[in-house]
C-alpha positions as CSV (number, residue, x, y, z in Angstrom):
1,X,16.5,7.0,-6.1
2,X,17.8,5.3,-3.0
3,X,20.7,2.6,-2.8
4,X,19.0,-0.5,-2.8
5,X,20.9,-2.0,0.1
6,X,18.8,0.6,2.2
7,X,15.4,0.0,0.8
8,X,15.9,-3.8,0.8
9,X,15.1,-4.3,4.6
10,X,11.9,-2.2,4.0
11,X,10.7,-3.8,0.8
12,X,11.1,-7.0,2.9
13,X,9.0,-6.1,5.5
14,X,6.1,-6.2,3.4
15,X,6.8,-9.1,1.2
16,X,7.4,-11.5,4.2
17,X,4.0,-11.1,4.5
18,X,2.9,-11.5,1.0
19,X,3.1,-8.4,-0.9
20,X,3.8,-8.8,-4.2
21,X,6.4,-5.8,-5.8
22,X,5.2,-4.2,-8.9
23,X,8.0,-2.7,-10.2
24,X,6.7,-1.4,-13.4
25,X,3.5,0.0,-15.0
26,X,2.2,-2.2,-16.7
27,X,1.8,-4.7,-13.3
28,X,0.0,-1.7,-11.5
29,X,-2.5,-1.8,-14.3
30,X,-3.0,-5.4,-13.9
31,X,-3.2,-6.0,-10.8
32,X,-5.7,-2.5,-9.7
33,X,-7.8,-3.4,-12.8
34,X,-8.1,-7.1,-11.8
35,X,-11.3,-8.8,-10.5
36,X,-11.9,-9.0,-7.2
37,X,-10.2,-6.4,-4.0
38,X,-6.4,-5.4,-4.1
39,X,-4.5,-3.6,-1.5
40,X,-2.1,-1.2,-2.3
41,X,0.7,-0.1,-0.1
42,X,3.1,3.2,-1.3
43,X,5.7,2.3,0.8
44,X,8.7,4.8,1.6
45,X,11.2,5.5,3.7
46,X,10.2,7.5,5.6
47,X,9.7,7.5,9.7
48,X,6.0,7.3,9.3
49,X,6.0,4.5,7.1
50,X,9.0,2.6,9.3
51,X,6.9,3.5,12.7
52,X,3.1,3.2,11.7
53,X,2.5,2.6,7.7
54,X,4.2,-1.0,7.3
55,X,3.4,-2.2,10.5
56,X,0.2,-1.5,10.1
57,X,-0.1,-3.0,6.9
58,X,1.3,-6.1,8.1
59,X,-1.0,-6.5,10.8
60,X,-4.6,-5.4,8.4
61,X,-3.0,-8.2,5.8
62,X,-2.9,-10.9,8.5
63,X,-6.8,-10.4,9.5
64,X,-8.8,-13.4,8.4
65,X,-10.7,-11.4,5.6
66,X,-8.4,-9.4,3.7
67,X,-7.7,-8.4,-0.3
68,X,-7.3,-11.1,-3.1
69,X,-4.1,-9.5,-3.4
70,X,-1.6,-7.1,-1.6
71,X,0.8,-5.2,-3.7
72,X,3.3,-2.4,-2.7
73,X,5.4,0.3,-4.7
74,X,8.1,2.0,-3.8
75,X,8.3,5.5,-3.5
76,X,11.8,7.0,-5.0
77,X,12.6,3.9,-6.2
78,X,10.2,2.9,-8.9
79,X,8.9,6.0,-10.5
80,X,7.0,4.8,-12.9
81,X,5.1,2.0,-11.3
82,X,4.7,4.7,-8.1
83,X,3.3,7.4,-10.8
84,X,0.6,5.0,-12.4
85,X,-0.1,3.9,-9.3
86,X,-1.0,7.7,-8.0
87,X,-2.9,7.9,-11.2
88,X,-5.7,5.4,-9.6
89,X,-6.0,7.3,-6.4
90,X,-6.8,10.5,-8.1
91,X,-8.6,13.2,-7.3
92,X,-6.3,12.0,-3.6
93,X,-2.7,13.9,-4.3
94,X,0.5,12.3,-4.1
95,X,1.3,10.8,-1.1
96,X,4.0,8.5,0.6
97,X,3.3,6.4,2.5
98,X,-0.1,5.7,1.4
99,X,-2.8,2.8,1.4
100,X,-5.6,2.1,-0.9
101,X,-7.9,-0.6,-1.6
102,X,-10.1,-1.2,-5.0
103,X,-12.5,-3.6,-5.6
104,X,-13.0,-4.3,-9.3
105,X,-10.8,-1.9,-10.3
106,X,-12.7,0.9,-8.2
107,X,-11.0,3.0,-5.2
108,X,-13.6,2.2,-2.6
109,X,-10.6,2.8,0.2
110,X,-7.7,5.3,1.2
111,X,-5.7,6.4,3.4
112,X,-2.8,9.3,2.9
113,X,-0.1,10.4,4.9
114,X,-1.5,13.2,7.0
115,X,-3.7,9.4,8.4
116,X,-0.4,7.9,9.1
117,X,1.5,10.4,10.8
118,X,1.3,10.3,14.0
119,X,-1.3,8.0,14.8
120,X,-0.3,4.3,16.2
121,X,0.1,1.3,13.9
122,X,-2.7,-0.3,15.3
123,X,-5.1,2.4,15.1
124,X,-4.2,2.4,11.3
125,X,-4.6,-1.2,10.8
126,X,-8.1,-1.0,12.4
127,X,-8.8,1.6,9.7
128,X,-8.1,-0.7,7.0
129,X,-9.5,-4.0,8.7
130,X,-12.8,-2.3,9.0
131,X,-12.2,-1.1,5.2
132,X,-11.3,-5.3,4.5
133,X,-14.2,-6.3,6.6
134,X,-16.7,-4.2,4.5
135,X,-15.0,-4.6,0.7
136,X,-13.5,-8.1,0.9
C-alpha cells in the first residue's frame, strides 16, 4: 500500500469529476451489477495513469452522453475492492491503469494498459466517448 497523503491528489482527480470510490467489495458488486452503464476506472499511480489514464477519463466523463455512473478503484491501495473488480474484466488480465464499461452488469467495453501507454489523453478519451456514445 501507498501512504495516503500520496494517493490523495490522485484519488481527487477523479472524484472532482464525479467518481464515486468503492473502497470495498461489496460496492464493486453493486455498482457493476446495477441497471443501467457504469464506468470503471483502475486508477494507479503510475506515469501512464498521471499523463494519459485520468485525464482521459475526466475528459470521456464530461461528454454529454456518458455512464449512469463513474466509479474508480485504487490499485495498491484497496486490494480487495481492486481484486473483485478484476474479477468482472476477466478473461482481460490484471491491469493498472485500466478502464471498463458494463451495461447491465455486462463488459461491453475495455481498455488495458498496453492502450494507455503511450498514447495521448485525448486519443484515449475518444476511445471511450465512442464506447459512451454506443452503450449509454
Amino acid at each position: 500500500m501507498y501512504p495516503e497523503y500520496l494517493v490523495a491528489p490522485m484519488r481527487e482527480e477523479l472524484t472532482r469529476v464525479g467518481f464515486e470510490e468503492l473502497k470495498d467489495p461489496e460496492a464493486v458488486t453493486k455498482a457493476v451489477e446495477s441497471e443501467g452503464t457504469v464506468f470503471v476506472m483502475v486508477n494507479s499511480v503510475c506515469g501512464c495513469a498521471a499523463a494519459n489514464a485520468r485525464p482521459a477519463a475526466r475528459i470521456a466523463a464530461q461528454n454529454a452522453k456518458h455512464p449512469d455512473r463513474l466509479v474508480t478503484v485504487f490499485a495498491g491501495m484497496e486490494a480487495d475492492a481492486v481484486n473483485k473488480a478484476r474479477a468482472y474484466m476477466l478473461p482481460y488480465p490484471p491491469s493498472s491503469p485500466a478502464m471498463a464499461l458494463f451495461k447491465d452488469g455486462k463488459l461491453v467495453h475495455i481498455i488495458e494498459r498496453h492502450q494507455i501507454e503511450g498514447r495521448p489523453a485525448q486519443m484515449i478519451a475518444d476511445n471511450l466517448i465512442n464506447a459512451f456514445e454506443q452503450y449509454c
